[in-house]
C-alpha positions in Angstrom: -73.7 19.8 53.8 -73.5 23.5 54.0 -74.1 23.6 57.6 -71.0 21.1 58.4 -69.3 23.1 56.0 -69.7 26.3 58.1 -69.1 24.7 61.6 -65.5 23.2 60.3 -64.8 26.6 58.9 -65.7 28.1 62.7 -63.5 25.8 64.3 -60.6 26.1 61.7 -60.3 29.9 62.8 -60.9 29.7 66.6 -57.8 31.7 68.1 -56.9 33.6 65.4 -57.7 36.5 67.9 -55.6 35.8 70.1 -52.4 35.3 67.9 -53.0 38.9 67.1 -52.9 40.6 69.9 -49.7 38.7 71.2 -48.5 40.0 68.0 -49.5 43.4 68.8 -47.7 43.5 72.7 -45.2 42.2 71.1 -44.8 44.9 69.0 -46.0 47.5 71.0 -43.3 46.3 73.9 -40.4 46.4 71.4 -41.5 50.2 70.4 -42.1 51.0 74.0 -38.3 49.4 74.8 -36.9 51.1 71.9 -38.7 54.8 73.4 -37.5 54.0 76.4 -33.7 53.1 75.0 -33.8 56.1 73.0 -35.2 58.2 76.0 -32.5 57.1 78.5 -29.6 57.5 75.7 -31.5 61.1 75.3 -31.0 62.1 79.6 -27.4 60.4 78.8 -26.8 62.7 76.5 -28.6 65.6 77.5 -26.5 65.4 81.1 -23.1 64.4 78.9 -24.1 67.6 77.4 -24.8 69.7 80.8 -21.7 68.5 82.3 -19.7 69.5 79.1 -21.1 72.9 79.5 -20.8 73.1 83.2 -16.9 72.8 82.2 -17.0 75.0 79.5 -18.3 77.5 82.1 -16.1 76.9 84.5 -13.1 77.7 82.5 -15.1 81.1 81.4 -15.5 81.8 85.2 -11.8 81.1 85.4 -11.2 83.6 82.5 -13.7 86.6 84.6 -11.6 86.1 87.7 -8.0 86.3 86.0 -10.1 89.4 83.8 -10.9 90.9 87.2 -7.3 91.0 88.8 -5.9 92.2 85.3 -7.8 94.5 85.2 -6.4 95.8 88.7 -3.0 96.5 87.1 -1.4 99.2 85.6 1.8 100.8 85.5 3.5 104.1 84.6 5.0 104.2 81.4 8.4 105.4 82.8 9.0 101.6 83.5 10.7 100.0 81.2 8.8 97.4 78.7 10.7 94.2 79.8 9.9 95.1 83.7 5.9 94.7 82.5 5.3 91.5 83.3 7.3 90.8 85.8 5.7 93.7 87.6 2.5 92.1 86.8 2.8 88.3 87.8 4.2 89.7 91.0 1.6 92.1 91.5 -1.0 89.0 90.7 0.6 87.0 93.1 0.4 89.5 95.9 -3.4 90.0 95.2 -4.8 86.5 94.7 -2.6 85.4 97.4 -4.6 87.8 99.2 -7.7 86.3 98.3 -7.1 82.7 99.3 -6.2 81.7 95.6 -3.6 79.4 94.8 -1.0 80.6 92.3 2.7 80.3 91.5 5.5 81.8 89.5 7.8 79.7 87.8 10.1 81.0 85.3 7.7 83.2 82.7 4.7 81.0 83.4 2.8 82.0 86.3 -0.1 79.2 87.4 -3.5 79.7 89.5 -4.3 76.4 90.9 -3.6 73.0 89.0 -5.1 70.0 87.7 -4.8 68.2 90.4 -6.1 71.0 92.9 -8.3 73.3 90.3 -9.6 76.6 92.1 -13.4 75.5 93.0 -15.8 77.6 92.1 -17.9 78.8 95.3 -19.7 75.4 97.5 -19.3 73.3 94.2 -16.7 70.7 95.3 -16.7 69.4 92.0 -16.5 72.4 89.6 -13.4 75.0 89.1 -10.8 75.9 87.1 -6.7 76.1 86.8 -5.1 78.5 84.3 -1.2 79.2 83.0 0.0 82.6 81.9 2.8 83.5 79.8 4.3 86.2 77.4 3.6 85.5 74.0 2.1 86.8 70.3 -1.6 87.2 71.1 -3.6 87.7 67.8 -5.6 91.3 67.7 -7.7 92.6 65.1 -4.5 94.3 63.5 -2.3 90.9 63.5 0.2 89.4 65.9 1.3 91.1 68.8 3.2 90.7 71.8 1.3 90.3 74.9 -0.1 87.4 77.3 -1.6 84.4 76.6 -3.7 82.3 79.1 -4.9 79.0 78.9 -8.0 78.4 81.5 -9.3 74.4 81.7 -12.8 74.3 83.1 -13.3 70.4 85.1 -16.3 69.1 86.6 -17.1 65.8 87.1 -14.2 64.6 85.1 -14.9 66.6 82.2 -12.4 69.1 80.8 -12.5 72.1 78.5 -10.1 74.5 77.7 -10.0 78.0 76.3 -7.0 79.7 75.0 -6.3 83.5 73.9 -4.4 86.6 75.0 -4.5 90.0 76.5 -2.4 92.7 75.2 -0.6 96.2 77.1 -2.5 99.3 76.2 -2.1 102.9 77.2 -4.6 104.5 79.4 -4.0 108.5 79.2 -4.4 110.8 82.5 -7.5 112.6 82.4 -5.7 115.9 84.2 -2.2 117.2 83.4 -0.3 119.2 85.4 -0.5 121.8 82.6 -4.2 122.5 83.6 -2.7 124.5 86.0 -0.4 127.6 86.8 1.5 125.9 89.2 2.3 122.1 90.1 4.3 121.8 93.1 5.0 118.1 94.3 6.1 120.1 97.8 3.8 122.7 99.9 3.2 126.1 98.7 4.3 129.2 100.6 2.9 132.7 99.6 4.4 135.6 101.8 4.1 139.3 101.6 2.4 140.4 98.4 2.2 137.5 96.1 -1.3 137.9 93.8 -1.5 134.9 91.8 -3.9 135.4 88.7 -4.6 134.6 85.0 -4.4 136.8 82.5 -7.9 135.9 80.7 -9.9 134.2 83.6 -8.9 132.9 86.9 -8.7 129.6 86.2 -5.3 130.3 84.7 -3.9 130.3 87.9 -5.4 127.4 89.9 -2.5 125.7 91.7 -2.0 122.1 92.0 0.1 120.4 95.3 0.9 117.3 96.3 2.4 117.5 99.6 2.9 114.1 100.4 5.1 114.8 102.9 4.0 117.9 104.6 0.3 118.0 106.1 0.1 121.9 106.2 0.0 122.3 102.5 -0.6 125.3 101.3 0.4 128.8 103.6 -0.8 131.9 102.5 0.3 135.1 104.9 0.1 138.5 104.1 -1.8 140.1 101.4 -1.0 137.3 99.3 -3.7 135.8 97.0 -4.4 132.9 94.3 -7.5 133.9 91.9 -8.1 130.8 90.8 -9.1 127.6 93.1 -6.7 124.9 95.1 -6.1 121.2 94.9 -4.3 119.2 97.0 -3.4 115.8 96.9 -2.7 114.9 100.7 -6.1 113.6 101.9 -4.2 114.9 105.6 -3.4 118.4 103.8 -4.3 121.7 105.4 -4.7 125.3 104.6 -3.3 127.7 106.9 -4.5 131.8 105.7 -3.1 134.4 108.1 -3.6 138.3 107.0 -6.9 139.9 106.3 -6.3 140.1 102.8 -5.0 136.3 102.7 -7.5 134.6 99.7 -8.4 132.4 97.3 -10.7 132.4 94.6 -11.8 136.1 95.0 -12.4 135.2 99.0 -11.0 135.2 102.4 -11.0 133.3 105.1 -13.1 129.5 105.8 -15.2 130.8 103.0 -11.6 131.0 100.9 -10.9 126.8 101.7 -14.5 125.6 101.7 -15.5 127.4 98.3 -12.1 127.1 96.4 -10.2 124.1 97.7 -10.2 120.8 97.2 -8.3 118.3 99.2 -7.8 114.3 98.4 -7.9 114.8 94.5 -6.3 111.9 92.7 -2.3 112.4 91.9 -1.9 113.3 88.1 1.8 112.3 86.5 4.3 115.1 86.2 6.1 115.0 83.0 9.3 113.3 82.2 11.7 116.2 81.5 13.4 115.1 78.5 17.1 117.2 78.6 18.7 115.3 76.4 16.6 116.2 73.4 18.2 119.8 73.0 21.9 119.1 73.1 21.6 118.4 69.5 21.3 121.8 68.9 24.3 123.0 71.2 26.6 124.2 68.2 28.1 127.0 70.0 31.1 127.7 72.1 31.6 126.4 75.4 31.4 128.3 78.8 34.1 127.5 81.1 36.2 129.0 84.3 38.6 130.6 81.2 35.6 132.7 79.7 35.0 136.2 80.9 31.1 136.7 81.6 31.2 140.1 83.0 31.1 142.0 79.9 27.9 142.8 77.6 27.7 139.8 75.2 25.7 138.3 73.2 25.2 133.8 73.5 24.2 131.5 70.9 23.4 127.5 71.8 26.4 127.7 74.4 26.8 124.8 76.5 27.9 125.9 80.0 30.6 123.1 81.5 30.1 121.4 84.5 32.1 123.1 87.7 32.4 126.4 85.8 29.8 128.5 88.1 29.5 131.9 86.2 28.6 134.6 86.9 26.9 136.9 83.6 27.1 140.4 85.5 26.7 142.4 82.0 24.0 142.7 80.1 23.9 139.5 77.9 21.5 138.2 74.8 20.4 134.6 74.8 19.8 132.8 71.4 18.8 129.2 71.3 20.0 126.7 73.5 21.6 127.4 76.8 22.5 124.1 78.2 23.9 124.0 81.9 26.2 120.6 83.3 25.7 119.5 86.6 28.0 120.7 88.8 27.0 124.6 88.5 25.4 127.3 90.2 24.9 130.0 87.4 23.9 133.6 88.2 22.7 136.1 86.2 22.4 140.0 87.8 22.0 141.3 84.8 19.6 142.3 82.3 18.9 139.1 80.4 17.4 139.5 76.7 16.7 135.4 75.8 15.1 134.2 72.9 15.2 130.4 73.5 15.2 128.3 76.1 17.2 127.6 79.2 18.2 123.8 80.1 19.4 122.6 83.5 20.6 118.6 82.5 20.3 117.8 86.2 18.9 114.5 88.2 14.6 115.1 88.2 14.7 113.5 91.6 18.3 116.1 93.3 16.3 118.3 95.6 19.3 119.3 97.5 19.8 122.6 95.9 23.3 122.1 94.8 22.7 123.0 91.6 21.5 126.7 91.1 20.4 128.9 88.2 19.9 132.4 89.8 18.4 135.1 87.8 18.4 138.7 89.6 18.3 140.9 87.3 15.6 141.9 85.0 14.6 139.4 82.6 12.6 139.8 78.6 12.0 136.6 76.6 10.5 135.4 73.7 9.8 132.0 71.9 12.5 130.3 69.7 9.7 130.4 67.3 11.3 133.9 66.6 14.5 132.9 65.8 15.5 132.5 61.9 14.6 129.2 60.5 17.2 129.5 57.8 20.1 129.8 61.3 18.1 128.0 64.1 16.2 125.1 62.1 14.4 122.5 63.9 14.8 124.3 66.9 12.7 127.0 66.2 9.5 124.6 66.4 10.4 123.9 70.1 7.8 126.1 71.6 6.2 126.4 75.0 9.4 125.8 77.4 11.1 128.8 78.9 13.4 126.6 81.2 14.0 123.1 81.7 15.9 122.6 85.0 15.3 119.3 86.8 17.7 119.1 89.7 18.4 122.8 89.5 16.9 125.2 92.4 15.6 128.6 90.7 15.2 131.7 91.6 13.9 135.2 90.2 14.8 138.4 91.9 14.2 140.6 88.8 10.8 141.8 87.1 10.1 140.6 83.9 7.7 141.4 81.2 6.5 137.9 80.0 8.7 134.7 80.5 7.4 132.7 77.2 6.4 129.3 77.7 6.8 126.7 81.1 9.2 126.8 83.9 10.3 123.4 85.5 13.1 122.8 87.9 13.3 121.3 91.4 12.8 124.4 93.7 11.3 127.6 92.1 11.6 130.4 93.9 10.2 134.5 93.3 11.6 137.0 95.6 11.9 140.8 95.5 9.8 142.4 93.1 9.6 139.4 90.7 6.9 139.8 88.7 5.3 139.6 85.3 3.3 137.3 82.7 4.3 133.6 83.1 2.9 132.0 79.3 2.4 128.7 80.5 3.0 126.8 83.6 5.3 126.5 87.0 6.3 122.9 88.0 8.4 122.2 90.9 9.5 118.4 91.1 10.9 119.0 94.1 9.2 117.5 97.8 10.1 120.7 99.3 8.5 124.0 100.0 8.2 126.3 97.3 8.3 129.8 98.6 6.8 132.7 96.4 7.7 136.0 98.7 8.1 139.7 98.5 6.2 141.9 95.8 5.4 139.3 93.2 2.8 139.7 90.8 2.2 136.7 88.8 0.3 136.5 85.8 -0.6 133.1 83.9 -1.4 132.9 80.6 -2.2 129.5 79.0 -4.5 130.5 76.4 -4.7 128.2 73.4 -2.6 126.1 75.0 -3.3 122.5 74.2 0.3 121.2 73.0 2.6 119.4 75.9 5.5 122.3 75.9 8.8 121.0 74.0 10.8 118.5 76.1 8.3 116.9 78.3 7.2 113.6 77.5 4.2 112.5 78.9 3.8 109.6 81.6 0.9 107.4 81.1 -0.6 104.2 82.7 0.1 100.9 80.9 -2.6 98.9 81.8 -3.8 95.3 79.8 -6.3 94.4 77.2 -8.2 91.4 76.9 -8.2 90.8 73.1 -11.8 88.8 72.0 -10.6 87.9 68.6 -7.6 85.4 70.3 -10.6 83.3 72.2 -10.7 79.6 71.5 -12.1 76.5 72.5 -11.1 72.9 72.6 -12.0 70.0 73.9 -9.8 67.8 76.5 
């Protein structure tokens, strides 16, 4: 009974095995489907993901190459603000053009390639970028501000991103000024006879600075003349011509004079914009004109001299404050001339035709307006550092002097004769041609503790652009 028992129980369980393990493929297939589902959504993903990025990267590689050619441009400050970007999408244009980019101004907006012609990045047919410009408030870490903005889309393979943000105009100052030296001449440089050129405290005072843009042979030297301090030269074609024994710069003579102590193919600094304007507010005294007697002893206080008078101050005269010459006028002085102030020439920076003259023969002693009395002069008396302001004019000084107290500027300065003295600051010539320094002159610079631009001159300085960081964004398309 047991036995039978046993052998039914056998045979009701045969199989049971075999139930299981379909059981267990089965289960084991649907986990290995679902890994493999979940596996092939993961590369889906994972290469949505790489192409997304491969966008986003485009459009930052976009970004880098519109960084790049902003970073090329920059303009002088003299220009006015709305010319900026005008100046700039053209200058754009011009370059990428250049460099086999696509890109187009219309109206404000100024486009590198398109959406339907991106600029591809290098043998990637399917990867590049198109970007817009326009003027606009660009957000900096100080708040709104006007500027650029750019939008950059990044495609590849159908996939879009964008970035958005802005650059802004900055200022980028000149390393040198053209009151680093003793004289700035934009034309060549003549020294004949015996013209000694030298500071007062070191040599340096009386380096000498030409452009000579015009005019290969840059700087002449014949004579005994001599420059203490050292030469530069803008004209990468300038020369140096020494003729005379005694002919030398920087203490020596000869090829050991130009290959120890001058320098040709510097970098162009700015001159100063002189500012004539700013000092006819404080012209509240009489009028010169062709009615006024100037050949007696006299004694001037902020006169304005009219245009077309031409005078001629043959008597000893003292000069207080402001003396402000029109154009027309050639103004002589023969002289002795006492000035404590500061003579202005309000002529054209860019007249080099000599029409306009101020002429000063006689002997000359000056001092700074800082001497005047505050409680009479005023404001004026902080205008320090300018002796004469004369852009336009053509200058000359025939007379000795004791010290002449602050810069000379005008377009043409001349020394003849036995001109000669302390000079407390410096000599620019605007003009493009040759400034002659002849006769007897002895020159003496001294620009001590000078660190302040002299009153007047306003400073010219590269506008240049920005990116701004904080104004970055990114969106999806």
């Amino acid at each position: 009974m047991y036995c039978k028992d046993k052998s039914r129980l056998k045979r009701k369980h045969r199989g049971i095995a075999l139930i299981i393990s379909m059981i267990f493929i089965a289960i084991f297939s649907t986990l290995a489907m679902a890994m493999f589902t979940m596996s092939s959504n993961n590369t889906i993903t994972a290469n949505n993901f790489h192409q997304a990025n491969e966008s986003r990267v485009a459009a930052e590689s976009g970004l880098e190459v519109i960084r790049y050619y902003l970073g090329q441009f920059e303009v002088s400050s003299t220009v006015s603000e709305e010319q900026w970007y005008s100046l700039l999408t053209s200058s754009l244009q011009d370059s990428m053009t250049l460099s086999g980019l696509s890109c187009a101004i219309d109206g404000t907006t100024f486009t590198i390639g398109s959406s339907q012609s991106p600029v591809l990045l290098g043998s990637i047919t399917n990867r590049g970028f198109y970007a817009e410009l326009q003027p606009g408030l660009v957000m900096t870490p100080n708040g709104l501000t006007d500027g650029i903005t750019f939008r950059v889309t990044g495609v590849n393979n159908g996939i879009s991103r964008l970035i958005e943000g802005g650059f802004t105009y900055g200022v980028e100052e000149n390393v040198n000024s053209v009151f680093d030296f003793g004289v700035a001449t934009k034309g060549p440089l003549s020294l004949q006879g015996n013209i000694l050129l030298d500071g007062v405290n070191i040599a340096v005072e009386s380096d000498v600075y030409i452009e000579s843009m015009n005019e290969t042979n840059a700087l002449e030297i014949i004579g005994n003349s001599q420059i203490a301090g050292d030469v530069k030269i803008v004209n990468p074609d300038g020369t140096v011509t020494l003729q005379g024994g005694k002919a030398g710069i920087g203490g020596e003579t000869g090829s050991d004079a130009i290959e120890n102590h001058v320098d040709i193919g510097v970098a162009a600094t700015e001159f100063p914009i002189p500012d004539t304007d700013h000092f006819e507010q404080y012209v509240t005294g009489i009028t010169i004109d062709s009615s006024t007697d100037t050949s007696n002893n006299a004694t001037y206080e902020n006169i304005r001299i009219a245009a077309g008078t031409n005078p001629h101050f043959s008597g000893d005269v003292q000069l207080n404050g402001i003396i402000f010459i029109e154009t027309p006028n050639v103004v002589t002085f023969s002289g002795n001339v006492d000035i404590t102030g500061i003579i202005i020439g309000d002529g054209d920076v860019t007249d080099n035709s000599g029409t306009n003259q101020i002429n000063i023969t006689g002997n000359i002693s000056s001092s700074s307006v800082s001497n005047l009395p505050v409680e009479t002069y005023g404001e004026l008396t902080e205008e320090v550092g300018t002796f004469m302001m004369a852009p336009g004019f053509a200058v000359s000084f025939g007379g000795s002097f004791g010290t002449l107290n602050g810069a000379i500027a005008a377009n043409g300065v001349t020394f003849f004769g036995n001109a000669g003295g302390e000079i407390g600051g410096s000599i620019l010539n605007y003009s493009d041609e040759p400034m002659t320094l002849s006769g007897n002159s002895d020159l003496y610079f001294n620009r001590s503790g000078i660190t302040d631009i002299p009153a007047g001159f306003v400073p010219v300085y590269d506008i240049v652009i920005h990116y701004q960081p904080v104004s970055y964004s990114e969106n999806i398309l």
